[in-house]
N, C-alpha and C positions, 0 to 999 in steps of 0.2 A: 470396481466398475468406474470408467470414467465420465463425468460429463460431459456431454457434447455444447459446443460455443460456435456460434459463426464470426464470421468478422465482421458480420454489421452488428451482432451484441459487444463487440470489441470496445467499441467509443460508449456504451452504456456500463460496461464494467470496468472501463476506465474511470468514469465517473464517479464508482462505487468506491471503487479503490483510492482514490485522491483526486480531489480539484485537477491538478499536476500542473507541474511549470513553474512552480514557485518560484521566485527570486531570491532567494535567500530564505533566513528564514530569523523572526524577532526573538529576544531571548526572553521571552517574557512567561515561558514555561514552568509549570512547576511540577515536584512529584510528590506524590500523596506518602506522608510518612517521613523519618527524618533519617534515614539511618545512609549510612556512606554507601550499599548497595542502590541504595534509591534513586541518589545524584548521580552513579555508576549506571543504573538502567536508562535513565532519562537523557544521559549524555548518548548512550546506546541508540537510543530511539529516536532522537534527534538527528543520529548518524545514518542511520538503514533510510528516514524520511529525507534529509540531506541526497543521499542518494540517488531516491527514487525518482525527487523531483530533479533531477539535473541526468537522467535517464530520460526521461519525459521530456526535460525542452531538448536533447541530443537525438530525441527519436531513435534510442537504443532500447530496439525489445528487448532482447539480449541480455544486456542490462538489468531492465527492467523489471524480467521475468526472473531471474538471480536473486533478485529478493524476498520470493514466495522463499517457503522450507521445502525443501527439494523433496521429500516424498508425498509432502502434501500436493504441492503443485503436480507432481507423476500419478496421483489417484484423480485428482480433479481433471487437467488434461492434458500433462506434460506438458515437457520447456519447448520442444519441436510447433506444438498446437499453439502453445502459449503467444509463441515467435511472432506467429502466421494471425495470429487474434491482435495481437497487439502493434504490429508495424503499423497496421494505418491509421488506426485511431490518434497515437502518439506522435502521427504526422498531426494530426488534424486537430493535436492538443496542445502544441510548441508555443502559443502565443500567447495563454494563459498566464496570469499572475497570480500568485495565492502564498500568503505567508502564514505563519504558524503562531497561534495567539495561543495554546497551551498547551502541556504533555498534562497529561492523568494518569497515574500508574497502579496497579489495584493487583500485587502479585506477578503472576505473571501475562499481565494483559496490558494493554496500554492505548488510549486512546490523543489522538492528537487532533486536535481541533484549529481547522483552518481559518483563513478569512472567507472560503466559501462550502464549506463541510467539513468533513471531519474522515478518518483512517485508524481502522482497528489494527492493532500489531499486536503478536502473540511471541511471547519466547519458548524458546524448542532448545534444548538440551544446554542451559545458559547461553544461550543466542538470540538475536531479537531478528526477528522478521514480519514484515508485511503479512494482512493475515489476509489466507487466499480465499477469495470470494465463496461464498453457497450461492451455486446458478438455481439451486431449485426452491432459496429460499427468495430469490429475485425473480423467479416466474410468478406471474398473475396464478391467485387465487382462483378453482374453477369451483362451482357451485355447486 
């Protein structure tokens, strides 16, 4: 079953997803644990984050949305909705600046904490990907 997204939730699950726009990003990251896969994730996750924000000041859904895990983003609302959700917001988030003040890596999860929030990334089959939003855990509470 998929979720349904409008494009005015677009620029609020943009939000969810990353500051965006970064300018680069500081190396002042760490990852939890010492071993040579760790510094191999962290470089990972600094890479798909790298990406995402230089998607985001290019205003490439396309892009952008390439960074969910491909069947998770097709249960949630595919790359076609994804497209159409995210072109405009990622107009209207090109001016941003947001850098990267830490990776945290706890297995296979990874959290990267911005100069103005933070982006959950999850790895999927030794790959790292941006982790694709819960619309229904971002709906208001009903009583």
């Amino acid at each position: 079953m998929r979720l349904k997204a409008s494009p005015a939730a677009g620029a609020i699950i943009l939000t969810v997803v990353l500051g965006l726009s970064a300018c680069g990003g500081s190396d002042s990251g760490t990852a939890n644990g010492d071993t040579g896969s760790s510094v191999n994730d962290e470089a990972a996750v600094r890479e798909v984050s790298t990406k995402l924000q230089q998607a985001s000041r290019d205003g490439d859904a396309a892009k952008f949305c390439s960074l969910f895990e491909p069947s998770r983003l097709d249960a949630w609302i595919g790359n076609k909705r994804c497209i159409k959700i995210f072109k405009p917001a990622l107009k209207q988030a090109s001016d941003r600046k947001i850098e990267v003040e830490t990776i945290d890596i706890d297995g296979e999860t990874a959290t990267v904490k911005f100069n103005v929030g933070e982006t959950k990334f999850k790895k999927f089959d030794g790959k790292w990907y941006v982790e694709t939003p819960d619309l229904e855990a971002q709906a208001p509470q009903k009583d």
